[in-house]
Backbone as XML, in Angstrom:
<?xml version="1.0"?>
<chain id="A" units="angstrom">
  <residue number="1" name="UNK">
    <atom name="N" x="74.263" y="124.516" z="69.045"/>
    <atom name="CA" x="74.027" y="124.980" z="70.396"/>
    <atom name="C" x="73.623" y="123.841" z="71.323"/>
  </residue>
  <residue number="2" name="UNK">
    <atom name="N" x="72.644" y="123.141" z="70.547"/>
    <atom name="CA" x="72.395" y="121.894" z="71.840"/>
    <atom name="C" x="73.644" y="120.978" z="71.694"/>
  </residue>
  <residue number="3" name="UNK">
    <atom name="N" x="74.258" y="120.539" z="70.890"/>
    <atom name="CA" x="75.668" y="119.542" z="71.284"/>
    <atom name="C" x="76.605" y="120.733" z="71.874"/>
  </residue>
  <residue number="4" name="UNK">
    <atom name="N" x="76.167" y="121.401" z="72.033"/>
    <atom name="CA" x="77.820" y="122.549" z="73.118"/>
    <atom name="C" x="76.854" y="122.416" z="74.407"/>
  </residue>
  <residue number="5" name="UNK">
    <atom name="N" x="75.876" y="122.826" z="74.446"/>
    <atom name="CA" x="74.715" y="122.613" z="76.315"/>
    <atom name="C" x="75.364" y="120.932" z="76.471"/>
  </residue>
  <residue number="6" name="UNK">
    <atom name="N" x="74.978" y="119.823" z="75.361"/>
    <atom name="CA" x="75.127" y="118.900" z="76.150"/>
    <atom name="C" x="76.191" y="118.264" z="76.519"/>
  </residue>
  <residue number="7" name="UNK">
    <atom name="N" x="77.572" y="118.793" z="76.274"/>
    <atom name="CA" x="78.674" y="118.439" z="75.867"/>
    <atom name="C" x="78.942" y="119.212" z="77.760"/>
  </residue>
  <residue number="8" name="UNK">
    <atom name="N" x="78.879" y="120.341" z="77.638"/>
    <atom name="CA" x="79.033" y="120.957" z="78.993"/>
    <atom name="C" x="78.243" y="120.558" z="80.240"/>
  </residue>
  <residue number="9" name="UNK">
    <atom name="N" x="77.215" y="120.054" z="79.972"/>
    <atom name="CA" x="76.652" y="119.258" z="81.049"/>
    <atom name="C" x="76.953" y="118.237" z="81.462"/>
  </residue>
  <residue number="10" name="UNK">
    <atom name="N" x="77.614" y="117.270" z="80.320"/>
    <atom name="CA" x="78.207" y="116.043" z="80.460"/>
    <atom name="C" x="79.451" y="116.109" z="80.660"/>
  </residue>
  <residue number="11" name="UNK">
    <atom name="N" x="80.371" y="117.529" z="81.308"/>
    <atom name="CA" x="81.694" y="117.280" z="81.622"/>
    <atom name="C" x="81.398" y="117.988" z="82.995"/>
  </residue>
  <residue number="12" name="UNK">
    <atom name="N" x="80.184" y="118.371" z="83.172"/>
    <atom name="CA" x="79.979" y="118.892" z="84.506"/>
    <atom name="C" x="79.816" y="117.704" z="85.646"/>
  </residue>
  <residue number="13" name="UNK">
    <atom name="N" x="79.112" y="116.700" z="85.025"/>
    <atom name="CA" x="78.584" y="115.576" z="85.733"/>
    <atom name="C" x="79.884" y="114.720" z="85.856"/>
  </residue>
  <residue number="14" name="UNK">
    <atom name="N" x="80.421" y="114.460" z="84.928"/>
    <atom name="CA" x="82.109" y="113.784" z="84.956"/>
    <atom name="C" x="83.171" y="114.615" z="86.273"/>
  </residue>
  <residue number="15" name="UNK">
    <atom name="N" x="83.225" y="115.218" z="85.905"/>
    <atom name="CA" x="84.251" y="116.144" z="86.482"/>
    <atom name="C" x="83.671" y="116.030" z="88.565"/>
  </residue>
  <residue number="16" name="UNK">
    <atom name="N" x="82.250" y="116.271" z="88.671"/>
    <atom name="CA" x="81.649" y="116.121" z="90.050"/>
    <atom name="C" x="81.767" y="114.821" z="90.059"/>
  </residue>
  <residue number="17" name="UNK">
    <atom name="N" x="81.454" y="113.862" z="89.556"/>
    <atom name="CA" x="81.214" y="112.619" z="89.719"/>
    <atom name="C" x="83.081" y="111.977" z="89.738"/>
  </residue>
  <residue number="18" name="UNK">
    <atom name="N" x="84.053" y="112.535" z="89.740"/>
    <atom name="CA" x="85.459" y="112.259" z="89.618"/>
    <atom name="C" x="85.905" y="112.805" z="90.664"/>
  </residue>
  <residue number="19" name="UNK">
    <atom name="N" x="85.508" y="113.961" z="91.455"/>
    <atom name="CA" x="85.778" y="114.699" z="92.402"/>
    <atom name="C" x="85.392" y="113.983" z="93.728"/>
  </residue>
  <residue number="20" name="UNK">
    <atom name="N" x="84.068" y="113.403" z="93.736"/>
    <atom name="CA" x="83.283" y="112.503" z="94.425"/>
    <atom name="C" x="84.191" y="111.310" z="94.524"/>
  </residue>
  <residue number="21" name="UNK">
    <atom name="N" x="84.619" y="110.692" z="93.292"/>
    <atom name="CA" x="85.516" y="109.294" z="93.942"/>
    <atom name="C" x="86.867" y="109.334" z="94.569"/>
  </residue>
  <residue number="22" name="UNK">
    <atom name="N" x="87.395" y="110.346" z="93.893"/>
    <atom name="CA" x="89.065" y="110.803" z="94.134"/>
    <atom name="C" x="88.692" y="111.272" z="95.716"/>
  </residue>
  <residue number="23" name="UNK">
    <atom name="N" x="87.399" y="111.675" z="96.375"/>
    <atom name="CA" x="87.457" y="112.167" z="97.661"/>
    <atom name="C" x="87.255" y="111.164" z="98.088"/>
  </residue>
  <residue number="24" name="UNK">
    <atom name="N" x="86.291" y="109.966" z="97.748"/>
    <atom name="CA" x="86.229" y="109.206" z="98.659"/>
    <atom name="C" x="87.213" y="107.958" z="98.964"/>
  </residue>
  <residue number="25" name="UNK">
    <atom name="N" x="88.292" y="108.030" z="97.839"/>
    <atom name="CA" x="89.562" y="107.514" z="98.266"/>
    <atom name="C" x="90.364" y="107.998" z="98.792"/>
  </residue>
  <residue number="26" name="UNK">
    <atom name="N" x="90.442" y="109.486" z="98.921"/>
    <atom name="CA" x="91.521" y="110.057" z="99.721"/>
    <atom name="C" x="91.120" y="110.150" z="101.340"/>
  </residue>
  <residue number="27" name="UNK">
    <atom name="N" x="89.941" y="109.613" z="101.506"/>
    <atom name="CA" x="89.137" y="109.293" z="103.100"/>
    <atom name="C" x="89.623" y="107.794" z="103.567"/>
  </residue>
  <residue number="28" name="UNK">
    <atom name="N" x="88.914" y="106.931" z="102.073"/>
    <atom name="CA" x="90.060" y="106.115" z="102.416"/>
    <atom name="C" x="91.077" y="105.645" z="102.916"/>
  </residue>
  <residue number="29" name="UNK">
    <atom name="N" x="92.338" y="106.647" z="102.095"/>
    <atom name="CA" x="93.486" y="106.854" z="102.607"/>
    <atom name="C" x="93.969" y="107.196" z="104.216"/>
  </residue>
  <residue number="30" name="UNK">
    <atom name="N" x="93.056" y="108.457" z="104.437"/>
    <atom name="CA" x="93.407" y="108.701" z="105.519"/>
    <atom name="C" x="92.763" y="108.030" z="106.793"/>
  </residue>
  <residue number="31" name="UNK">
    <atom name="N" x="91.819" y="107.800" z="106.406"/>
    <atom name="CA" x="91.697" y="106.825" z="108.159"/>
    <atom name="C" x="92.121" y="105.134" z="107.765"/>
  </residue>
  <residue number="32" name="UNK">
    <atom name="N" x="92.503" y="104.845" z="106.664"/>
    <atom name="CA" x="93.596" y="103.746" z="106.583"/>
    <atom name="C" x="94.793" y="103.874" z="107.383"/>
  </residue>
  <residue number="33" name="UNK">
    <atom name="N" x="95.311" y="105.116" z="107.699"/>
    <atom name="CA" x="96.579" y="105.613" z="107.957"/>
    <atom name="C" x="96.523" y="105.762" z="109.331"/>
  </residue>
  <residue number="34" name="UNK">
    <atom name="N" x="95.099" y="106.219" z="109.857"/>
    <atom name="CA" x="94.798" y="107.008" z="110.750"/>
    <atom name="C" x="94.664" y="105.463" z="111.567"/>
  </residue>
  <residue number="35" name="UNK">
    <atom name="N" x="93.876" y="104.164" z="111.256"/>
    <atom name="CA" x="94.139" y="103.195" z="111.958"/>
    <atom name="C" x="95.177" y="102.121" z="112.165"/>
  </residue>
  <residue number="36" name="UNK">
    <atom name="N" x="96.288" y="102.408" z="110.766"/>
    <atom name="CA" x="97.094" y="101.775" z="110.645"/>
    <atom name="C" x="98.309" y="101.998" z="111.913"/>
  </residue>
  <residue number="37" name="UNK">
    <atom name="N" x="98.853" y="103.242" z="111.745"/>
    <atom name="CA" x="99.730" y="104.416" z="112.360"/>
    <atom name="C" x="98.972" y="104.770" z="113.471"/>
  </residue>
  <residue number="38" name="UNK">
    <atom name="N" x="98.181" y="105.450" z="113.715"/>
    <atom name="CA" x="97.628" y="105.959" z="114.955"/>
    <atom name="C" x="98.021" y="107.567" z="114.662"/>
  </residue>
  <residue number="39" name="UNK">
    <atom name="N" x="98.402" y="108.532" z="115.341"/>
    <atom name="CA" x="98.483" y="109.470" z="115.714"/>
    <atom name="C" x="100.507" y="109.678" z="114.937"/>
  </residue>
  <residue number="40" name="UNK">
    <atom name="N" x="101.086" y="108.733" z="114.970"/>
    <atom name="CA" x="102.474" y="109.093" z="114.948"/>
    <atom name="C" x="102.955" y="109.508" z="113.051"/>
  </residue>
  <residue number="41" name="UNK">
    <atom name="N" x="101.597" y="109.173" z="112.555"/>
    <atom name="CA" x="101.807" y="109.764" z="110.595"/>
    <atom name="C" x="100.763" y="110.872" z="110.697"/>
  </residue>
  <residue number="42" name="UNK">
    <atom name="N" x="102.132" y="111.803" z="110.347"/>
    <atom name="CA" x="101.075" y="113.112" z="109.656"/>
    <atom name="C" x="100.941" y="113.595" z="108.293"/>
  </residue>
  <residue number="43" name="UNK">
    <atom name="N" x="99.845" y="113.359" z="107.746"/>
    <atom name="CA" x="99.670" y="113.905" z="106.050"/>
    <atom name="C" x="99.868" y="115.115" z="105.731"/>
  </residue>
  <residue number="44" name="UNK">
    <atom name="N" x="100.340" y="115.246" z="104.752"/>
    <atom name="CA" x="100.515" y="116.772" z="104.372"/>
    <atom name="C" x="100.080" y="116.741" z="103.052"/>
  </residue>
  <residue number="45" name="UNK">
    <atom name="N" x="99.322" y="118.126" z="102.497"/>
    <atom name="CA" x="98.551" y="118.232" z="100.991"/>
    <atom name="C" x="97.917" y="117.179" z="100.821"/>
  </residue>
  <residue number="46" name="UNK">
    <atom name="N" x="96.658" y="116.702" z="101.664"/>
    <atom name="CA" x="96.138" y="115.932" z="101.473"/>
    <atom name="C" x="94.761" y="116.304" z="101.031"/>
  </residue>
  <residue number="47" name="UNK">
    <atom name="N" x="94.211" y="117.626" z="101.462"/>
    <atom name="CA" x="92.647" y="118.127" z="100.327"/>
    <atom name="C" x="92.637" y="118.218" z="99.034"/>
  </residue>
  <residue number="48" name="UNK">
    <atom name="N" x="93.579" y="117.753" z="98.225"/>
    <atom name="CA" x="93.876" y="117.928" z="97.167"/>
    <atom name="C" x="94.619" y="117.100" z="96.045"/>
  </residue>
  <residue number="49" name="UNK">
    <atom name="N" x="94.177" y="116.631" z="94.803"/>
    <atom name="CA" x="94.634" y="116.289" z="93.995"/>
    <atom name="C" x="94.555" y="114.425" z="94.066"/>
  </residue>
  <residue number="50" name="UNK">
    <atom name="N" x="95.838" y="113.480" z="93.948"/>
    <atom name="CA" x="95.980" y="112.326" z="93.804"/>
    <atom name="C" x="96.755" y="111.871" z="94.673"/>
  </residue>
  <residue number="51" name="UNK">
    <atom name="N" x="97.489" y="112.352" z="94.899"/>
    <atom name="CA" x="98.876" y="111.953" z="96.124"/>
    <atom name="C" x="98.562" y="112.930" z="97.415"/>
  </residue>
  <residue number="52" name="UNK">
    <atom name="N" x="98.679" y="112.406" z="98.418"/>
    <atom name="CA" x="99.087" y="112.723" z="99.785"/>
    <atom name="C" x="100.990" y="112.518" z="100.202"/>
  </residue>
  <residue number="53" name="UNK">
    <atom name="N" x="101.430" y="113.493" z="100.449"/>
    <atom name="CA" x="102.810" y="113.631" z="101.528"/>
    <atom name="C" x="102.546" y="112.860" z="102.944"/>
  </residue>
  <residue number="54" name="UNK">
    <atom name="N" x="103.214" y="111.854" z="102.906"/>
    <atom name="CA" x="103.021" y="111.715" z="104.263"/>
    <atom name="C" x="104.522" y="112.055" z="105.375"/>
  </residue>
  <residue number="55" name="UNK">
    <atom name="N" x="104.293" y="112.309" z="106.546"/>
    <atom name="CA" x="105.372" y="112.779" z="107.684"/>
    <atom name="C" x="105.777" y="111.715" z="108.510"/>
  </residue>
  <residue number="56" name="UNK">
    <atom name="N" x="106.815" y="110.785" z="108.662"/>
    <atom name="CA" x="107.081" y="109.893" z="109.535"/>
    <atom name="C" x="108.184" y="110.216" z="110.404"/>
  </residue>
  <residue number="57" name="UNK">
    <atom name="N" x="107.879" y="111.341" z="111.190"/>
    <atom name="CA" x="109.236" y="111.810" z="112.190"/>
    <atom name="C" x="109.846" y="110.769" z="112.640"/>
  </residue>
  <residue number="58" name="UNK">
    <atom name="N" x="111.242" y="111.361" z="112.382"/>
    <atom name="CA" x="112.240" y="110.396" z="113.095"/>
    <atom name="C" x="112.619" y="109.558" z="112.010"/>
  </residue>
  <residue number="59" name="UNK">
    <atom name="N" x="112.295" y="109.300" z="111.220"/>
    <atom name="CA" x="112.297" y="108.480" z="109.903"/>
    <atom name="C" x="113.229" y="109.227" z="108.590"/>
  </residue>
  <residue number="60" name="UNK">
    <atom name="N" x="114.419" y="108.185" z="108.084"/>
    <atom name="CA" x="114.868" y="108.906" z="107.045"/>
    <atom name="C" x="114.498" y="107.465" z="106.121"/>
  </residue>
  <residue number="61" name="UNK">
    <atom name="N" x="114.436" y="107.684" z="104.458"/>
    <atom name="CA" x="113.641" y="106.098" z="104.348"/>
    <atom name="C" x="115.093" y="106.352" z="102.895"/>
  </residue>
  <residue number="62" name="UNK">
    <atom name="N" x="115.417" y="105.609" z="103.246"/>
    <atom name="CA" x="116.901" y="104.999" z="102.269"/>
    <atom name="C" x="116.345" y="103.970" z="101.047"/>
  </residue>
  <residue number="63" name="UNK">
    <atom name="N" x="117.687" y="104.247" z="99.505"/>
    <atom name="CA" x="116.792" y="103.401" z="98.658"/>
    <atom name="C" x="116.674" y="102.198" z="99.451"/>
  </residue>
  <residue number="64" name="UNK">
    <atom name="N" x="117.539" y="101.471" z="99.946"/>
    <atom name="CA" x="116.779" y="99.764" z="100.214"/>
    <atom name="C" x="115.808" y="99.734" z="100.733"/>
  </residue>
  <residue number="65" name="UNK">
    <atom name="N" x="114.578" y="100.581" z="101.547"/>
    <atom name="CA" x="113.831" y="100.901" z="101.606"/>
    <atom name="C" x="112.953" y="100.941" z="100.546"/>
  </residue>
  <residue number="66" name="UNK">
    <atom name="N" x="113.380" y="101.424" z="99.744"/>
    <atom name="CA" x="112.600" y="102.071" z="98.580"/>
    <atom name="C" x="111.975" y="101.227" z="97.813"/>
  </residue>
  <residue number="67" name="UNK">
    <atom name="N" x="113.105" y="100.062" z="97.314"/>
    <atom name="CA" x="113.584" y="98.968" z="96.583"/>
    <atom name="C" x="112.629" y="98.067" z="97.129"/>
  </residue>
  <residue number="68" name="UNK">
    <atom name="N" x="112.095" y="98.050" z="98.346"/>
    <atom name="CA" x="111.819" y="96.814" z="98.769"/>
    <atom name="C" x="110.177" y="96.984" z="98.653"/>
  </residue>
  <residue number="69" name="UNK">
    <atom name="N" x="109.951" y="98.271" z="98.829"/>
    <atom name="CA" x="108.392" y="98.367" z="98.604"/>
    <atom name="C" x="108.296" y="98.568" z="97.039"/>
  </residue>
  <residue number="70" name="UNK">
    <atom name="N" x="108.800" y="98.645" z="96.746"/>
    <atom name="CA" x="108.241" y="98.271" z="94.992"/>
    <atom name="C" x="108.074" y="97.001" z="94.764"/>
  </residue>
  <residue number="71" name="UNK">
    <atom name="N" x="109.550" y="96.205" z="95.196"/>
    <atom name="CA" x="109.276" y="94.890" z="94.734"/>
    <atom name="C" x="107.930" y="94.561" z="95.381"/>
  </residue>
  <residue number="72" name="UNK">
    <atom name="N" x="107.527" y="95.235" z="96.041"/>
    <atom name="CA" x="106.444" y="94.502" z="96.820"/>
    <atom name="C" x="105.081" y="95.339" z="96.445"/>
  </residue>
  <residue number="73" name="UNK">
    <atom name="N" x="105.332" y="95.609" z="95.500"/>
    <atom name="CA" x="103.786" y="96.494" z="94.833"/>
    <atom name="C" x="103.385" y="98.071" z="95.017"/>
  </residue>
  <residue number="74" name="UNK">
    <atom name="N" x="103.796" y="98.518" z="96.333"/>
    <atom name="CA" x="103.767" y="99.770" z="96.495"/>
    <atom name="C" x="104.851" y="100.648" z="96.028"/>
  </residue>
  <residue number="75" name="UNK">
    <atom name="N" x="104.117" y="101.622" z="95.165"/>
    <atom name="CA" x="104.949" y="102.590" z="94.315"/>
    <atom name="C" x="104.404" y="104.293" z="95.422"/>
  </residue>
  <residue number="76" name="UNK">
    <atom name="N" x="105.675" y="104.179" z="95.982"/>
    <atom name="CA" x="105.754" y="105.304" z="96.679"/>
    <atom name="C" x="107.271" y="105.892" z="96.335"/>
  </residue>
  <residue number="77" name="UNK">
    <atom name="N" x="107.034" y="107.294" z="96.678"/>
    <atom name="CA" x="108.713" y="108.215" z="95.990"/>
    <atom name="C" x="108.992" y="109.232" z="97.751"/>
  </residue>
  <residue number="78" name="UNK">
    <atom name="N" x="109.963" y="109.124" z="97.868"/>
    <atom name="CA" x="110.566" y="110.142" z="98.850"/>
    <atom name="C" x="110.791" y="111.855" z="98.335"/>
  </residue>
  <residue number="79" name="UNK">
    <atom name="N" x="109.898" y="112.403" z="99.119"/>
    <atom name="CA" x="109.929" y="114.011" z="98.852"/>
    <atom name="C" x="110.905" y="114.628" z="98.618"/>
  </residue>
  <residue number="80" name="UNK">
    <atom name="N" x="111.926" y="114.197" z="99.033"/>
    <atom name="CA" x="113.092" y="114.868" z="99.444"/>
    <atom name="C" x="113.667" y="114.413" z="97.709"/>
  </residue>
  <residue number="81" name="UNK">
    <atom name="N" x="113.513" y="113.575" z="96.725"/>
    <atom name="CA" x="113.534" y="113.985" z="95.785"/>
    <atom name="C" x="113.129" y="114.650" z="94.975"/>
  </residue>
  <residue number="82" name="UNK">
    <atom name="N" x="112.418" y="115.393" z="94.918"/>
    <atom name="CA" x="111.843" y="116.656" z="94.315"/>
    <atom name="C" x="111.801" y="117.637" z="95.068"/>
  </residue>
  <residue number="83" name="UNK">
    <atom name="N" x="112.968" y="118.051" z="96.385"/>
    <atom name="CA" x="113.081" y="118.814" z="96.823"/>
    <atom name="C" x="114.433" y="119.940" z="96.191"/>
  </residue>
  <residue number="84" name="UNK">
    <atom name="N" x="113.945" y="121.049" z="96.185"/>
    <atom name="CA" x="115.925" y="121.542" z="95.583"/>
    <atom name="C" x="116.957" y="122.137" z="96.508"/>
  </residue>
  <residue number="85" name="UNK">
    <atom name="N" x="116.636" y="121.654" z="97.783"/>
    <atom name="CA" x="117.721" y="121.232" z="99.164"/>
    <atom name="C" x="117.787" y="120.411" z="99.601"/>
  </residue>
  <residue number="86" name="UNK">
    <atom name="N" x="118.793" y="120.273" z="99.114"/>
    <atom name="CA" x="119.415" y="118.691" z="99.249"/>
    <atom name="C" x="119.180" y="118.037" z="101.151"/>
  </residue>
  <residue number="87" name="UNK">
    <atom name="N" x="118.521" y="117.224" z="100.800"/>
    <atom name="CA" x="118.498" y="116.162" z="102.303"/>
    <atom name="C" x="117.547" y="117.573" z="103.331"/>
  </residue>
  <residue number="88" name="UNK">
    <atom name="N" x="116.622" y="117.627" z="103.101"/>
    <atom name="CA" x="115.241" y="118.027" z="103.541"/>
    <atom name="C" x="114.128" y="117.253" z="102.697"/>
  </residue>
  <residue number="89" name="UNK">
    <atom name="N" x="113.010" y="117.529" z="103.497"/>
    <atom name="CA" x="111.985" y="116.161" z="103.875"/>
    <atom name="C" x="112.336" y="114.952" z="104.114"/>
  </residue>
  <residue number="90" name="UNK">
    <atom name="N" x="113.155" y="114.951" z="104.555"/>
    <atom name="CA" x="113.683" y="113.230" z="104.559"/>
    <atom name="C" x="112.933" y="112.078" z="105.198"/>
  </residue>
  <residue number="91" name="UNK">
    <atom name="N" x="112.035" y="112.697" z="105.832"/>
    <atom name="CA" x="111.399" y="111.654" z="106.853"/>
    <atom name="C" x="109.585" y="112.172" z="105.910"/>
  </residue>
  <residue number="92" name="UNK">
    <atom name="N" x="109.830" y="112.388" z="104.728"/>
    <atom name="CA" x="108.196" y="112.552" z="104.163"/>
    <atom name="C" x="108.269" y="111.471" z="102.566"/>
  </residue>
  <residue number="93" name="UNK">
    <atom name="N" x="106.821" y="110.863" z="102.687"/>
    <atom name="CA" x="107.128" y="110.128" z="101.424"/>
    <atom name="C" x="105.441" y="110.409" z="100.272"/>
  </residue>
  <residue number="94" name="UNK">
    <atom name="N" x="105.902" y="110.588" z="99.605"/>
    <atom name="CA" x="105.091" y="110.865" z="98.605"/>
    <atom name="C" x="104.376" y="109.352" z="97.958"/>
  </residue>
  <residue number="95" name="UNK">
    <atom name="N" x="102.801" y="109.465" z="98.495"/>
    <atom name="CA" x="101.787" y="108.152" z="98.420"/>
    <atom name="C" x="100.531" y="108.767" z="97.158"/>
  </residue>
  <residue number="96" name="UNK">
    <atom name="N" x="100.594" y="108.372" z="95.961"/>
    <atom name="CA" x="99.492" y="108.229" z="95.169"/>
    <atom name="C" x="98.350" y="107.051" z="95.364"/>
  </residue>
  <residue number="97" name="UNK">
    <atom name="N" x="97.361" y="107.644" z="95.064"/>
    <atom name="CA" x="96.245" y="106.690" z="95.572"/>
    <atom name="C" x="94.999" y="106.735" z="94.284"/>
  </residue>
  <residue number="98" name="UNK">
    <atom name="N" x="95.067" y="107.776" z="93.426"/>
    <atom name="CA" x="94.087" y="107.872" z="92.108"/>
    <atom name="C" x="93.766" y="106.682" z="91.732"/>
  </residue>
  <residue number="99" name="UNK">
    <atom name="N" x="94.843" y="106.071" z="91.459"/>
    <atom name="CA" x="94.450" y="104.592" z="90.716"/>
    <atom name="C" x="94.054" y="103.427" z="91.135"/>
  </residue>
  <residue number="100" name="UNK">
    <atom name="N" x="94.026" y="103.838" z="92.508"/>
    <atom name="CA" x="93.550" y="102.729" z="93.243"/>
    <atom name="C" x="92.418" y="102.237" z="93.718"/>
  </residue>
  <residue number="101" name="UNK">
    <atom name="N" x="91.619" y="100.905" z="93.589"/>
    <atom name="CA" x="90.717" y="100.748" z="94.340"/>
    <atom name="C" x="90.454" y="101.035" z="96.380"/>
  </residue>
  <residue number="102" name="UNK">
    <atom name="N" x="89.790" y="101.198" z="96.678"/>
    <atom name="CA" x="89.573" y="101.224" z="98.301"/>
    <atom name="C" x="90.090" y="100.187" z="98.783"/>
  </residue>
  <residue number="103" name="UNK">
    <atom name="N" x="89.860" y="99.142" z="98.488"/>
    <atom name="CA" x="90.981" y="97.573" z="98.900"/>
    <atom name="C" x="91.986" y="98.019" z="98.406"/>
  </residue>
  <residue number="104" name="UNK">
    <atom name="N" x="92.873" y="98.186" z="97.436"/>
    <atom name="CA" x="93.990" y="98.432" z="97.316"/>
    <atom name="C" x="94.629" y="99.639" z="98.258"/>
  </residue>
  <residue number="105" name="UNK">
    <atom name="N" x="94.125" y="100.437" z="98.029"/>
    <atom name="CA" x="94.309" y="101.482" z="99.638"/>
    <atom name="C" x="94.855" y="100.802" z="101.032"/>
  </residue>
  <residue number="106" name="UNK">
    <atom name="N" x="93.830" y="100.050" z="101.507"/>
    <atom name="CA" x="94.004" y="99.853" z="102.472"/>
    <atom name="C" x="94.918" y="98.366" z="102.797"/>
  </residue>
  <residue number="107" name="UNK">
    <atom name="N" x="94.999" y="97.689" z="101.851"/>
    <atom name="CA" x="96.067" y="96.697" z="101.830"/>
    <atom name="C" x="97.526" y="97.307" z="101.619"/>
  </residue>
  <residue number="108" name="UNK">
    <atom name="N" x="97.853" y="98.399" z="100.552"/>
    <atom name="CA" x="99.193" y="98.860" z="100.575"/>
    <atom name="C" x="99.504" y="99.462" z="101.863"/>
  </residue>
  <residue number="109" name="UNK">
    <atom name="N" x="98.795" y="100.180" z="102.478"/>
    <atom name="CA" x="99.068" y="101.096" z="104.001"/>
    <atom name="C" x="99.058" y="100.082" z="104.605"/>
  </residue>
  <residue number="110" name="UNK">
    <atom name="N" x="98.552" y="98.961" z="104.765"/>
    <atom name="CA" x="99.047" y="97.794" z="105.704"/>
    <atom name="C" x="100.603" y="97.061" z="105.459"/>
  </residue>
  <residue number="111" name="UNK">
    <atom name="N" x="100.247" y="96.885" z="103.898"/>
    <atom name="CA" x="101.850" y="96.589" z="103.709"/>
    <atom name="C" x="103.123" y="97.653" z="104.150"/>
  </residue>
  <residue number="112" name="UNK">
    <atom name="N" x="102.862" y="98.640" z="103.683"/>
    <atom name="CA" x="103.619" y="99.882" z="104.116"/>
    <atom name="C" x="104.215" y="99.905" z="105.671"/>
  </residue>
  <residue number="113" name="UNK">
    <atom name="N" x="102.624" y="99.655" z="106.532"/>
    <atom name="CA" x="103.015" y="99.322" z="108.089"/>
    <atom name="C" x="104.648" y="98.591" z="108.245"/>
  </residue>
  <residue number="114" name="UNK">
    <atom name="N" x="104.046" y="97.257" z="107.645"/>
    <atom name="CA" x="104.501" y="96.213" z="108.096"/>
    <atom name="C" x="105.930" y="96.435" z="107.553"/>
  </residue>
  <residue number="115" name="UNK">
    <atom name="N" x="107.119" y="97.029" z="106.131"/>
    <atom name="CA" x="107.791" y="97.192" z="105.583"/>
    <atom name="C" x="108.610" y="98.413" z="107.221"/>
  </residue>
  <residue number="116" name="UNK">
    <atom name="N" x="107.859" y="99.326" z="107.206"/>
    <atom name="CA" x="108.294" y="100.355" z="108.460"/>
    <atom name="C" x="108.689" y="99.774" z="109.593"/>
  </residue>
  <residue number="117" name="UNK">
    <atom name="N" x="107.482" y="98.700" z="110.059"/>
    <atom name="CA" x="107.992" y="97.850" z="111.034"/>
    <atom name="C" x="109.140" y="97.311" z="111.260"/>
  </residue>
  <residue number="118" name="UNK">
    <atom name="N" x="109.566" y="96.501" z="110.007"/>
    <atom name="CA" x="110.220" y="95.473" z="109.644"/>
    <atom name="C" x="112.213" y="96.661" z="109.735"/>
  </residue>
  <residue number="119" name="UNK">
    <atom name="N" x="112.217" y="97.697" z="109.125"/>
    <atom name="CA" x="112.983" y="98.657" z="109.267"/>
    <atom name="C" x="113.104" y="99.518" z="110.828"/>
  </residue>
  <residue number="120" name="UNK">
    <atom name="N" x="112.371" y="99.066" z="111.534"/>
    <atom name="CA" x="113.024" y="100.047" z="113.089"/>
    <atom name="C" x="114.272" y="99.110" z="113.281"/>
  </residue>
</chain>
């Protein structure tokens, strides 16, 4: 009975204490975005989980696109592949951030900028 109490207390404290960092990178994330972008990126499913959707109207993001932010460290996927209609979300890209430190956050969304830039 006491290794099952302490076993459950100690996945209570894990589990809050995981909830606590995963939030405070996904704050991170978003006012990374929020100063990077300004007003013109909108997140979508972002209270939740590891990845944020992000919305770049007007934006369709092609593999050489794709290709080029990997080579360059950022591992981001286009929604519209895991969509099952074909060529919808096209302008949304699917950004994981779990594994990342807060510097890493905010250096990839800068790189990211600058890759978007570099594509108008």
């Amino acid at each position: 009975m006491a290794f099952s109490s302490f076993l459950r207390f100690f996945f209570d404290v894990l589990r809050f204490n995981t909830r606590r960092i995963y939030g405070k990178k996904r704050n991170v994330l978003l006012s990374s975005i929020a100063a990077v972008f300004g007003s013109s990126v909108q997140p979508w499913g972002d209270a939740s989980g590891l990845h944020a959707a992000l919305q770049f109207p007007g934006r369709k993001f092609e593999d050489t696109f794709m290709h080029e932010c990997r080579n360059a460290g950022i591992r981001i996927s286009p929604v519209m592949r895991y969509c099952s209609i074909k060529d919808s979300h096209t302008d949304k890209l699917l950004v994981g951030y779990g594994h990342l430190s807060y510097e890493q956050i905010q250096e990839n969304v800068s790189v990211l900028h600058h890759f978007l830039a570099k594509t108008l």
